[in-house]
C-alpha positions in Angstrom: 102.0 71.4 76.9 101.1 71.6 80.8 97.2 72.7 80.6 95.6 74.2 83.9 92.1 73.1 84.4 89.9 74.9 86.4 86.6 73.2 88.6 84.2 74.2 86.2 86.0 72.7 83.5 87.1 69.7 85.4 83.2 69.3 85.4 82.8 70.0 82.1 85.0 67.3 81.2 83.1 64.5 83.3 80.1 65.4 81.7 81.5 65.2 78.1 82.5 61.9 79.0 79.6 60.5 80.5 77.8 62.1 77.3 79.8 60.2 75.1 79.9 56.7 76.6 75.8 56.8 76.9 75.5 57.7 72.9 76.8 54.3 72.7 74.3 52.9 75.1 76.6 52.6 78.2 75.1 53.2 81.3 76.5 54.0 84.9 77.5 51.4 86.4 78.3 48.9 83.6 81.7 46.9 83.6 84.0 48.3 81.5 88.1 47.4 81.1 90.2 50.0 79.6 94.1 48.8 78.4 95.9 52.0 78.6 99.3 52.7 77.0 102.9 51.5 78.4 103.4 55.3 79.3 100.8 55.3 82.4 102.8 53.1 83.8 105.5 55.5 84.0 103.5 59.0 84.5 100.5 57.5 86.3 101.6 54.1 87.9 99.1 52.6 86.2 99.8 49.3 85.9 96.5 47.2 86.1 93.7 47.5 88.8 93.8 47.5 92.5 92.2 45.3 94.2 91.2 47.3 97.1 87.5 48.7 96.9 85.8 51.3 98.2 84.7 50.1 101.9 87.8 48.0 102.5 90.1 51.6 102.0 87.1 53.5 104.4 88.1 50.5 107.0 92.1 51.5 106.6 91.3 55.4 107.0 89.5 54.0 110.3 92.3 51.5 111.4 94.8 53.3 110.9 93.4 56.7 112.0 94.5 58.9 108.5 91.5 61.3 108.0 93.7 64.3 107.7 95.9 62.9 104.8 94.9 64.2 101.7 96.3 61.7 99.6 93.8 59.3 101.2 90.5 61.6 100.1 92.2 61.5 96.7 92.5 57.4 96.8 89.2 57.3 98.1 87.2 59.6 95.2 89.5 57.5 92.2 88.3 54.4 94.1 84.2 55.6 94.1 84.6 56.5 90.7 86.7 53.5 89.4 84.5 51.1 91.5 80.8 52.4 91.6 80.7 55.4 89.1 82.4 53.5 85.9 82.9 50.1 87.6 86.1 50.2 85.7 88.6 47.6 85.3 92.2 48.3 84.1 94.5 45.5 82.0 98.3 45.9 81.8 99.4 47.3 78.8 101.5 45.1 76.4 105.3 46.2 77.8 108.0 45.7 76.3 106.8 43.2 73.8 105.7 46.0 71.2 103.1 45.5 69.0 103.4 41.7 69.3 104.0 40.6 72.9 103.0 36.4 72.0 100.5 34.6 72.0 100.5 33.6 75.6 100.0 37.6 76.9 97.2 37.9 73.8 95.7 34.4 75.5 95.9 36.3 78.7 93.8 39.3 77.7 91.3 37.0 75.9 90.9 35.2 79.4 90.1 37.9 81.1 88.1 39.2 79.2 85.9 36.1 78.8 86.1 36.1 82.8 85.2 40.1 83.3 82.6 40.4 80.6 82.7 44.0 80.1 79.7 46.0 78.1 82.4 48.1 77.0 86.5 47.4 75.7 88.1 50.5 75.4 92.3 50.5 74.1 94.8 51.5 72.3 93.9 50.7 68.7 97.2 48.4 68.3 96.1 46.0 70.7 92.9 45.8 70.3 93.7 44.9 66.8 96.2 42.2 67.9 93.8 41.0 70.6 91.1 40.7 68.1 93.1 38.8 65.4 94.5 36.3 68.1 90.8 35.4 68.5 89.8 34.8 65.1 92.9 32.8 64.7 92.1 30.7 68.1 87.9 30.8 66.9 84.9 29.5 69.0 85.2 31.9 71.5 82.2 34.0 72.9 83.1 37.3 73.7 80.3 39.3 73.1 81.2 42.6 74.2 78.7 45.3 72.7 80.7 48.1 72.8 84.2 48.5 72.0 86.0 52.2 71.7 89.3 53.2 70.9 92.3 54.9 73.1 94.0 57.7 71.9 94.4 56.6 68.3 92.2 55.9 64.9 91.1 52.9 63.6 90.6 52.4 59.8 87.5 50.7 58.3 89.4 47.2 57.8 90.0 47.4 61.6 87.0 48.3 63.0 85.9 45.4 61.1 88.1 42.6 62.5 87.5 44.2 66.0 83.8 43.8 65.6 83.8 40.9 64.0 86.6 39.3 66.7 84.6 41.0 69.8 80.8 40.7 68.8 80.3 44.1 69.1 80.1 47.3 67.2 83.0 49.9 66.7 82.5 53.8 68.5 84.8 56.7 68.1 85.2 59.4 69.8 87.5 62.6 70.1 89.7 64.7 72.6 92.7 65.4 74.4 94.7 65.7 77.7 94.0 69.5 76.9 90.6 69.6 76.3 88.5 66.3 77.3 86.1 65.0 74.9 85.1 66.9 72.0 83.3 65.0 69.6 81.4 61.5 69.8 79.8 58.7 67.1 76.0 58.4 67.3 76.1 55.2 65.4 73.8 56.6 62.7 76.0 58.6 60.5 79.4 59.3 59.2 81.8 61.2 61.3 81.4 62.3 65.1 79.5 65.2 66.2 81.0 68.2 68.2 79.9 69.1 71.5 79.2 72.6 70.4 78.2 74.1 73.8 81.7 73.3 75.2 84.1 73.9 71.9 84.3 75.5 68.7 85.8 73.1 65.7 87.7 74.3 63.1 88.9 72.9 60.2 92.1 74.9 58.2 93.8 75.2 55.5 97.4 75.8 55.1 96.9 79.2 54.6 94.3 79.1 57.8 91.3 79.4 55.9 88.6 77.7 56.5 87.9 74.3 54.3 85.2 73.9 52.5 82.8 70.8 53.7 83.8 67.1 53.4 87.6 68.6 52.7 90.8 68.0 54.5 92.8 70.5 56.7 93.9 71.0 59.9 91.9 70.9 62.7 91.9 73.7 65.4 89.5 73.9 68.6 88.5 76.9 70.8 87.5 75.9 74.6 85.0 77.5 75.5 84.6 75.7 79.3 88.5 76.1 80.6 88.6 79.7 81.9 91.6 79.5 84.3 93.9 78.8 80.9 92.3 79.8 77.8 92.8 77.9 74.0 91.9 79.9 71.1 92.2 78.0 67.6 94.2 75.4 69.6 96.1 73.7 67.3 96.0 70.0 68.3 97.9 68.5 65.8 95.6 66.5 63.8 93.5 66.8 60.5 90.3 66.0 59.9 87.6 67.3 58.0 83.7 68.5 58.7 80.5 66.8 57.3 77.6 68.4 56.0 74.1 66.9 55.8 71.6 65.8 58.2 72.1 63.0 60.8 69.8 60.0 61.0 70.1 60.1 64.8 68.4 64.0 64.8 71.5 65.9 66.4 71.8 69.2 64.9 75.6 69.6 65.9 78.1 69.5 63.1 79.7 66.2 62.6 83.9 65.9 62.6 86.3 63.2 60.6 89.8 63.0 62.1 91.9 61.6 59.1 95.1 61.2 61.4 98.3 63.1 63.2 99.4 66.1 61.0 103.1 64.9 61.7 101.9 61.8 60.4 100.6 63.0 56.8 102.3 62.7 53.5 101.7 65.4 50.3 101.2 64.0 46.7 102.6 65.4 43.9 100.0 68.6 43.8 100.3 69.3 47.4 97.3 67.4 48.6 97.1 65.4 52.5 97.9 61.6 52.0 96.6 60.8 55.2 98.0 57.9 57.8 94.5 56.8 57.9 94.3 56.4 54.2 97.3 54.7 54.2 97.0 52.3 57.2 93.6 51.0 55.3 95.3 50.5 52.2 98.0 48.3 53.8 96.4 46.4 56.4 94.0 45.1 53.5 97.3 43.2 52.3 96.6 39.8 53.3 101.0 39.6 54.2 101.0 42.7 56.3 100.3 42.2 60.0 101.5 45.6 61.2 103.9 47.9 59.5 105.3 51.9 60.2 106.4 54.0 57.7 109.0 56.8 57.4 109.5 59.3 55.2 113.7 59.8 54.8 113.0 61.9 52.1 110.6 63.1 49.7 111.8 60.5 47.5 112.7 57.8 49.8 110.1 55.8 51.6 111.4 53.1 54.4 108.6 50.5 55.8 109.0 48.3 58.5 106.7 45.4 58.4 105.5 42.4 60.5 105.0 39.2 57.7 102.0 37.4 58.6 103.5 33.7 59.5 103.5 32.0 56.1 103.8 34.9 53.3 105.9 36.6 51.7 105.7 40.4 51.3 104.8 41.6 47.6 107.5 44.8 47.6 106.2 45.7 43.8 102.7 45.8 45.0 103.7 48.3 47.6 106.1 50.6 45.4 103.1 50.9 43.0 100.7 51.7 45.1 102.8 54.6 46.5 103.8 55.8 42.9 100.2 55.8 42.0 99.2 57.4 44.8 101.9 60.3 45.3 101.9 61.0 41.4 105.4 60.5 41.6 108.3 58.5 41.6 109.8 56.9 44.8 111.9 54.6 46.0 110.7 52.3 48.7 112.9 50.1 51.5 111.8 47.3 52.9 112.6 45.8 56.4 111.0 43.0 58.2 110.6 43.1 61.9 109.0 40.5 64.7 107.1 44.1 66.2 106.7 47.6 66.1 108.2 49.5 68.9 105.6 51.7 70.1 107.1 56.3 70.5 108.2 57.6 73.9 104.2 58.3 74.6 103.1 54.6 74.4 101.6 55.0 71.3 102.4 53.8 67.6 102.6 55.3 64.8 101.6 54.0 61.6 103.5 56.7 59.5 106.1 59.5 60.1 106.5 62.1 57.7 108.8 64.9 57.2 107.7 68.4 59.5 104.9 70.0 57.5 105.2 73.9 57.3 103.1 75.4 59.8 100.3 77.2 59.3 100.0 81.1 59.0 96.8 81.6 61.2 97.4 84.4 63.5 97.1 83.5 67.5 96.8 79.5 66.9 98.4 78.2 69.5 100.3 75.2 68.8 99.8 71.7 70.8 102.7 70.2 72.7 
């Protein structure tokens, strides 16, 4: 979905952020590399960072006399802003080599980040992971970057503890869309992220669109309330998640959120219940023969999974088919295929499971994301 953004909420947005990245003790100023997605490459050109800084591109507007194109204004605030605001550096992303591009492109991101020595990593969750497990396996090398952040996906606990242990730093979340900007952030103290309440109202629903009790799962809708050129009301952004009761150690009063993954992405047990990707992705990348792996749903009682074999195992197919018996409460039948990496969707992201289309919800005026 195209979403118009007005100049208060464009505001709005750059304040979540900044808001977000300072809970996690990043200041202004402080190096950070981002390694976006194979998709910016295609909608933004973003292929890895210019060069060019800020005063060498005001000496071009003087040389070559172009202070009437607008194009170079725009340049010029992305420059102040990459260079001096975030002092931002941006990686290629991994390209056509999937979810395992070799070790010589993993070495190459390890390099530079040994060279850059950013405060703060932020990525796509799959190559951070791969990144952080071609360090352990290489060992002795000081990264020591305090803050690493994920990139438009999840991570599950096993990850987030390779990544710090691989980085020398400590795991943050955070939460948002294109749509919206940043709506919730980690404080470090507590379980789940806490909502910026004065710029959106979080929902979680059930599948009648009632509201879930505390601590359970449903669907997660947001109101904006900063975006007044284009409206969302109960937007329905396509994940599911759940709200945390309780005090925080950290003394924010806001309610705290827990995205458990992509709706599309969610399996039902055998009484109707959410079998999260999260849930799932922790269970299997705890299997020491499981590199990475997706799953698809064929049908409700066919299961297929693609998996990368850590070199030197072999994959344990009844340990699998058990665990999704036992954890559906019902019988399946599972396939297994082998793969050398997992091709990330049309959006640059992978996907850890895809289920069959869940029925929609019957909430009156949610509006749907996408």
């Amino acid at each position: 979905m195209i979403c118009v953004h007005d100049f208060a909420k464009r505001d709005a947005i750059r304040a979540a952020n900044i808001v977000t990245l300072r809970a996690s003790g990043y200041r202004l100023g402080m190096r950070m590399v981002e390694i976006p997605p194979d998709i910016c490459d295609v909608v933004c050109g973003e292929q890895g960072e210019r060069d060019e800084g800020v005063l060498r591109h005001l000496l071009g507007i003087l040389r070559y006399n172009r202070w009437r194109d607008a194009n170079t204004y725009r340049d010029l605030r992305g420059l102040v802003e990459r260079n001096w605001v975030y002092n931002r550096k941006t990686y290629p992303p991994f390209g056509a080599g999937g979810s395992h591009p070799g070790t010589a492109r993993l070495d190459y991101y390890i390099d530079r980040l040994q060279r850059d020595r950013p405060f703060l990593l932020k990525g796509l969750t799959t190559y951070l992971y791969q990144i952080a497990q071609r360090v352990l396996e290489r060992g002795r090398i000081d990264l020591e970057i305090p803050v690493i952040k994920p990139l438009g996906s999840g991570a599950t606990p096993h990850m987030r503890e390779t990544l710090e242990t691989a980085f020398g730093g400590r795991f943050w979340d955070d939460y948002g869309s294109a749509e919206l900007g940043s709506v919730a952030f980690s404080c470090g103290d507590s379980d789940g992220m806490h909502v910026l309440e004065d710029l959106f109202i979080v929902e979680v629903l059930d599948s009648q669109g009632a509201p879930t009790p505390p601590g359970e799962v449903g669907e997660v809708v947001v109101t904006d309330l900063a975006n007044h050129a284009m409206p969302l009301i109960r937007y329905r952004v396509g994940d599911l998640g759940r709200l945390l009761e309780g005090e925080c150690q950290c003394g924010r009063l806001s309610r705290r959120l827990r995205v458990e993954g992509r709706l599309q992405d969610a399996l039902r047990d055998s009484q109707g219940n959410w079998v999260t990707s999260n849930e799932i992705a922790e269970h299997i990348y705890r299997l020491p023969w499981v590199d990475q792996f997706q799953l698809v749903e064929r049908r409700e009682d066919l299961l297929e999974i693609t998996v990368v074999i850590r070199q030197g195992l072999r994959p344990d197919e009844g340990q699998l088919s058990s665990y999704f018996r036992d954890r559906l409460g019902r019988e399946v039948r599972l396939r297994i295929r082998t793969a050398r990496s997992i091709s990330p969707e049309p959006g640059g992201k992978f996907r850890w499971v895809k289920a069959l289309p869940a029925k929609p919800l019957t909430t009156a005026g949610a509006v749907n994301a996408g």
